[in-house]
C-alpha positions in Angstrom: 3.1 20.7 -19.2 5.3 19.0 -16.8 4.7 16.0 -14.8 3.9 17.1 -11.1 5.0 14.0 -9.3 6.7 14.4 -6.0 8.5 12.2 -3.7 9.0 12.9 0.0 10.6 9.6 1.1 14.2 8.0 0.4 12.8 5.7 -2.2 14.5 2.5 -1.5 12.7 0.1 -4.0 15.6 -0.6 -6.5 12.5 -1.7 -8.8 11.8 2.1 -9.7 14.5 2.0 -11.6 12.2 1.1 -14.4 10.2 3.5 -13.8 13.0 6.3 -14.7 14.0 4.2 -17.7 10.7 3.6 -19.4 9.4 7.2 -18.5 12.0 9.6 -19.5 10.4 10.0 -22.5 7.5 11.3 -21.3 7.7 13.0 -18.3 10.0 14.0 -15.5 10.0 13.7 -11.7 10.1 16.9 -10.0 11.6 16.8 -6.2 10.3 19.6 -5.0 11.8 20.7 -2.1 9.1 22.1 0.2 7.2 21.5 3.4 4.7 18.9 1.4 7.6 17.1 -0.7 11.1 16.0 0.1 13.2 13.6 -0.7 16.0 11.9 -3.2 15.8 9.1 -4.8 18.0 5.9 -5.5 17.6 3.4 -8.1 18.8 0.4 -9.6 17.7 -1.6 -13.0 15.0 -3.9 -12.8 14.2 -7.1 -15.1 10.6 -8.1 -15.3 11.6 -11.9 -15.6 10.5 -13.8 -12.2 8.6 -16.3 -11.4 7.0 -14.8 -7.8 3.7 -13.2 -8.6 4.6 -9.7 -7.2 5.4 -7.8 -10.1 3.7 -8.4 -13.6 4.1 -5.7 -16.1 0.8 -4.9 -17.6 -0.5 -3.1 -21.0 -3.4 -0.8 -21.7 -7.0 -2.0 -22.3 -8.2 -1.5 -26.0 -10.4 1.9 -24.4 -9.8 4.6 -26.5 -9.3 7.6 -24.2 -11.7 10.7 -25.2 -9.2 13.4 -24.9 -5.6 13.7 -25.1 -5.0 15.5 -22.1 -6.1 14.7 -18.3 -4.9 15.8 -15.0 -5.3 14.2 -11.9 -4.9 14.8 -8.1 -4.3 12.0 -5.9 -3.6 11.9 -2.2 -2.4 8.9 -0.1 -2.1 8.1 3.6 1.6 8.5 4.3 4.8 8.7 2.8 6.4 6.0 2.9 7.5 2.8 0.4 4.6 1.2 0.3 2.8 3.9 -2.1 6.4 4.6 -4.3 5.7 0.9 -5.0 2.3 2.1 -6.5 4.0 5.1 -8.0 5.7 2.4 -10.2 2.8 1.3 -12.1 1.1 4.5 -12.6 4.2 5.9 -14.5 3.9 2.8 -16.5 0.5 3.5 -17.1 1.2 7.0 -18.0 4.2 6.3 -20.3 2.0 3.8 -22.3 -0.1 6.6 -22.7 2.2 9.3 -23.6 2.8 6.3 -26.6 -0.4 6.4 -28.0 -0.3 10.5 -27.7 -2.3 10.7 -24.5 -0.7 13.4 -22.1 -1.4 12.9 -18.3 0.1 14.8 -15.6 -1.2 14.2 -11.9 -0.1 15.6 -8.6 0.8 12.6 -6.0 1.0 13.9 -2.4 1.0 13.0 1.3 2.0 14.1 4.3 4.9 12.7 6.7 2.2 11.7 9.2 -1.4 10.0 8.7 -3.8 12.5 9.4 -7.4 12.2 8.1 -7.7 16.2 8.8 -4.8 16.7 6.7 -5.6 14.7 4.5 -9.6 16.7 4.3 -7.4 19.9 3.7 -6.1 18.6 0.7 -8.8 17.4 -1.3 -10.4 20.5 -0.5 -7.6 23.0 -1.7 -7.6 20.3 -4.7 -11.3 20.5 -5.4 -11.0 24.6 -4.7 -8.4 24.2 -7.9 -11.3 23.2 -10.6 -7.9 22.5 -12.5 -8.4 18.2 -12.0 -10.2 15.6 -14.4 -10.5 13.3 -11.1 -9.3 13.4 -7.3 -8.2 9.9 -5.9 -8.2 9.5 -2.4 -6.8 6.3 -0.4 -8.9 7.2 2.9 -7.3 7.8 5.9 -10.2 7.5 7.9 -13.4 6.6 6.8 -15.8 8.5 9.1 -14.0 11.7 8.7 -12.8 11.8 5.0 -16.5 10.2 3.7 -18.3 13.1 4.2 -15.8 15.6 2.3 -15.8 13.0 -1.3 -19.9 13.2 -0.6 -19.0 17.2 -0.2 -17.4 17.7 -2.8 -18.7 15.1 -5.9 -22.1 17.3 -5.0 -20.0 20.6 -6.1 -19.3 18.6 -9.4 -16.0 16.9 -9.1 -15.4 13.6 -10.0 -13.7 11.6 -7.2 -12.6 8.1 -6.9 -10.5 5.7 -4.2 -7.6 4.0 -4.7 -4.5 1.9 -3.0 -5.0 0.1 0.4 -8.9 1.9 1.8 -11.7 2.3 0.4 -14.9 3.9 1.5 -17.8 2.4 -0.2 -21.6 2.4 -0.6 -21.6 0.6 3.0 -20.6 3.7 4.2 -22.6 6.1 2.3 -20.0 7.6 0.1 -20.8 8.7 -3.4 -16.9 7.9 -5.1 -17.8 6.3 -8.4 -15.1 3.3 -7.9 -12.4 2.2 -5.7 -9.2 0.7 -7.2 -6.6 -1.6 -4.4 -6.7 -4.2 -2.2 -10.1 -5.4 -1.5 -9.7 -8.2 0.8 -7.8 -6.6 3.9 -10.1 -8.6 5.9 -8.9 -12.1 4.2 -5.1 -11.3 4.2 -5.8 -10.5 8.1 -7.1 -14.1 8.2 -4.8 -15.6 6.0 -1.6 -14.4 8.0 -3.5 -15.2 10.9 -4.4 -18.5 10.0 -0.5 -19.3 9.2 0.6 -18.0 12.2 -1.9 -20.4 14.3 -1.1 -23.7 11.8 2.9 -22.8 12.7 1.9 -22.6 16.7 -0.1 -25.5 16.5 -3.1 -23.8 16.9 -2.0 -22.7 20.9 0.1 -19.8 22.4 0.4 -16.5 23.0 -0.4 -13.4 20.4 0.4 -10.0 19.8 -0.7 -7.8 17.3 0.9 -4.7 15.4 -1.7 -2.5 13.8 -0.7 0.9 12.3 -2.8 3.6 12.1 -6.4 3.8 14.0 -9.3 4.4 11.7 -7.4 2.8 8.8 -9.5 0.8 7.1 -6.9 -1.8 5.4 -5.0 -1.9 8.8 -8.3 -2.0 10.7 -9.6 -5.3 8.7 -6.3 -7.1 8.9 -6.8 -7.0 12.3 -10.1 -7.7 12.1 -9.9 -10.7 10.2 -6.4 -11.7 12.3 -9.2 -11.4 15.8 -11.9 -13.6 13.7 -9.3 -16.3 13.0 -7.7 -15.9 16.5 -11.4 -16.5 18.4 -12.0 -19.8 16.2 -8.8 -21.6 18.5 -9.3 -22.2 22.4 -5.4 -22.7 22.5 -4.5 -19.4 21.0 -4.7 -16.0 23.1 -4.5 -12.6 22.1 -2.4 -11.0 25.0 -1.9 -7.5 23.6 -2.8 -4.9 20.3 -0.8 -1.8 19.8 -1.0 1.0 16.9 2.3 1.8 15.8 1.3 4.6 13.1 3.2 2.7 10.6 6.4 3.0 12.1 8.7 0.6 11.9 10.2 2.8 15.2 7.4 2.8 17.1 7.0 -0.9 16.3 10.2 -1.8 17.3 9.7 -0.7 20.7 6.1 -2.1 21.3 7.8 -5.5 20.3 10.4 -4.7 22.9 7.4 -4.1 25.4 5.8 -7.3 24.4 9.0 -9.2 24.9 9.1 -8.0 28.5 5.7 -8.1 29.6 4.8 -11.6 28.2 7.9 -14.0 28.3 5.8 -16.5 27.1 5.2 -14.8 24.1 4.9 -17.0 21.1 3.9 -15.0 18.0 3.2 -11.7 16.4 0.9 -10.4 13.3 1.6 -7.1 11.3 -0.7 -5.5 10.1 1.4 -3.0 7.9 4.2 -3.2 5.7 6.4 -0.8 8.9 5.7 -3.1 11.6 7.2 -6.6 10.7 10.1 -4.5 10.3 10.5 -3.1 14.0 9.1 -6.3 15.4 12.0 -8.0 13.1 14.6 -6.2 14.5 12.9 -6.1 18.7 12.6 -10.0 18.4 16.3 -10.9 16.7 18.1 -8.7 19.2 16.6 -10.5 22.0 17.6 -13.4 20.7 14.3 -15.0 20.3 14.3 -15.0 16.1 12.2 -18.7 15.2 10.7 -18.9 18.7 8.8 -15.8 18.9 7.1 -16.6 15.4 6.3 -13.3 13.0 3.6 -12.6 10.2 3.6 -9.8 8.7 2.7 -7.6 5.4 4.6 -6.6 2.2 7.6 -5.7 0.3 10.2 -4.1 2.9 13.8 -4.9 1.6 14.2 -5.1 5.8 11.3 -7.8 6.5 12.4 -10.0 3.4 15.9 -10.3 4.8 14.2 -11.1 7.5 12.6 -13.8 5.7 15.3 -15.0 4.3 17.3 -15.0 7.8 13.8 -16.9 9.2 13.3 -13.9 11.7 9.6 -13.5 9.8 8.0 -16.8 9.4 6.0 -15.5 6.8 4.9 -12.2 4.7 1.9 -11.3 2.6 2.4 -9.0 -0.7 0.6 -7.0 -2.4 0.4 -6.3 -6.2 1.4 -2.4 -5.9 2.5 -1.9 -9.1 -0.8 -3.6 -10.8 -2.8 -1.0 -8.4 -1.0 2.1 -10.0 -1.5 0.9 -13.0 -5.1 0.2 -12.7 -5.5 3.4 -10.6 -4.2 5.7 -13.8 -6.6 3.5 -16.5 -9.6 3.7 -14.5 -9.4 7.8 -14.2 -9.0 8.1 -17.5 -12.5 6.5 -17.7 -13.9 8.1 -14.8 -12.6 11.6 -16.1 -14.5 10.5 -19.8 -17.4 10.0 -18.0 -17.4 6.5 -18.4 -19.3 4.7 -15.0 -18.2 1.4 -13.6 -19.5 -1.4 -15.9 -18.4 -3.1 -18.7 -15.3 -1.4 -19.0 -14.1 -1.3 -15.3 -15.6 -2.3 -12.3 -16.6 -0.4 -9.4 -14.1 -2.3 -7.0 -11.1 -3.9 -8.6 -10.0 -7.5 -7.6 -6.4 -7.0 -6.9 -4.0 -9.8 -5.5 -1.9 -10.6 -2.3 0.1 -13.8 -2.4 1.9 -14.8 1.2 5.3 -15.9 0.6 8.0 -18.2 2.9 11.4 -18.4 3.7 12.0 -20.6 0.5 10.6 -17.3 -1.3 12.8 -14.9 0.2 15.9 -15.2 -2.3 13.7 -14.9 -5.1 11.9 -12.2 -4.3 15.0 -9.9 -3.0 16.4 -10.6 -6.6 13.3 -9.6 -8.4 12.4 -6.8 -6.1 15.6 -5.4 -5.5 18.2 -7.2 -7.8 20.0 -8.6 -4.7 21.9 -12.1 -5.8 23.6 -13.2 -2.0 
């Protein structure tokens, strides 16, 4: 049984290069050309030695899986980079199993466009299946995807959360463990609070979002507003969702730009939007005076790093939550509930990173030497 692993983005992270050279043993990556899945893909090699703390290759716990096939279903937000980056540890994962003669294939699937309903459809039709060990859902929207995980874990199936949102016990949902980030709130505050101590604690703010009802967008900003309120210098002047687009980012920048000429910052809350803001604020000349935060791993935003366009960008450890994300179904799937063996929300990292970073981190991320 084939690998059912599908791409509908231009994968631009050289770093999966790895992925095709560790994993061609094991399993292949099927393109499917279809209205769910499209795409090619581009690679380059990629060498694990660095110093930054965004990559760190990881090995299998000493649990001894109970069978020696599993089959999972997983469903993320949007396509885009962000979760090909997390594609690169669960093939890791998957390959270190394929090793020890543990066989997992898993379908990895999203649609061009958030959409909570779609994404409802989809764990529906995968529940409808019975073919899955576990469904993984990174929750596009926590009031309207909650109820369908309560809906159908009561029919029997095993579900769990994974990659950037979560929808907890806080919110009455019954998924037996969430593996990503679990401190959106804190890198929201963190960026924030680097974005004031650059200002001087006084000026002007806008805010990039992403996608309403996203819980990791949603508590960046939330933690950003927390941090903002603390300063009487510093003022909040606009918020705008940009659906993850680096597009529609680009041109709310451009509307910030012209509505507030006194505009002294900007925080992203999404790996799109420091992107588009980037590119709004350099063209207008402004790059180092209209001062940029943002999130993640965007070959584009760490050139903009580099250049000093972004002042400053907060990554997360993508491939450490694929990785995880593959382990801990193999539990769930077993049986196994979160405990000694894996807990029910994993603690993974973000580490914000400067323009002294920027070289290193093109080279390690994307084998750039300029």
């Amino acid at each position: 049984m084939s690998k059912k692993y599908t791409y509908k983005h231009l994968l631009n992270l050289t770093i999966l290069a790895f992925v095709l050279v560790i994993s061609s043993c094991s399993s292949k990556l099927s393109k499917n050309q279809n209205d769910e899945n499209k795409g090619s893909s581009q690679f380059k090699e990629f060498d694990f030695s660095t110093n930054y703390n965004v990559i760190n290759k990881d090995s299998l716990d000493s649990y001894k899986p109970q069978k020696t096939d599993y089959n999972f279903y997983f469903t993320y937000k949007i396509v885009h980079a962000w979760w090909d980056a997390v594609a690169l540890g669960m093939e890791d994962a998957v390959r270190q199993y394929e090793a020890k003669g543990i066989h997992i294939t898993y379908d990895y699937r999203a649609p061009e466009e958030m959409s909570a309903k779609d994404q409802v459809k989809r764990i529906k039709k995968a529940a409808s299946l019975n073919e899955y060990d576990v469904i993984g859902v990174d929750v596009a929207d926590v009031d309207i995807v909650t109820p369908v995980i309560n809906e159908i874990i009561d029919q029997g199936h095993k579900v769990m959360t994974f990659s950037s949102s979560d929808s907890g016990k806080e919110n009455g949902c019954k998924r037996i463990a969430y593996v990503g980030n679990t401190h959106n709130f804190k890198d929201g505050e963190d960026l924030a609070e680097a974005l004031c101590k650059t200002l001087n604690y006084k000026g002007q703010i806008a805010m990039l979002v992403g996608n309403e009802g996203a819980p990791c967008h949603e508590d960046r900003a939330l933690g950003a507003r927390k941090v903002f309120a603390k300063y009487e210098g510093i003022e909040l002047v606009d918020v705008k969702y940009d659906e993850d687009s680096d597009v529609k980012a680009y041109n709310f920048t451009k509307e910030f730009l012209k509505n507030y000429p006194e505009l002294d910052g900007i925080i992203c809350c999404n790996m799109s939007n420091p992107v588009g803001a980037g590119r709004a604020v350099e063209e207008a000349g402004k790059a180092g005076k209209v001062i940029i935060v943002g999130m993640d791993h965007d070959e584009r935003a760490i050139r903009y790093l580099r250049d000093g366009v972004i002042y400053a960008l907060a990554l997360q450890d993508c491939y450490k939550i694929g990785f995880d994300t593959i382990t801990t179904a193999v539990k769930i799937a077993d049986g196994v509930l979160p405990g000694s063996l894996y807990p029910e929300k994993t603690e993974e990292s973000t580490t914000v990173f400067y323009q002294k970073d920027a070289a290193g981190l093109l080279r390690s991320l994307y084998g750039l030497i300029e």
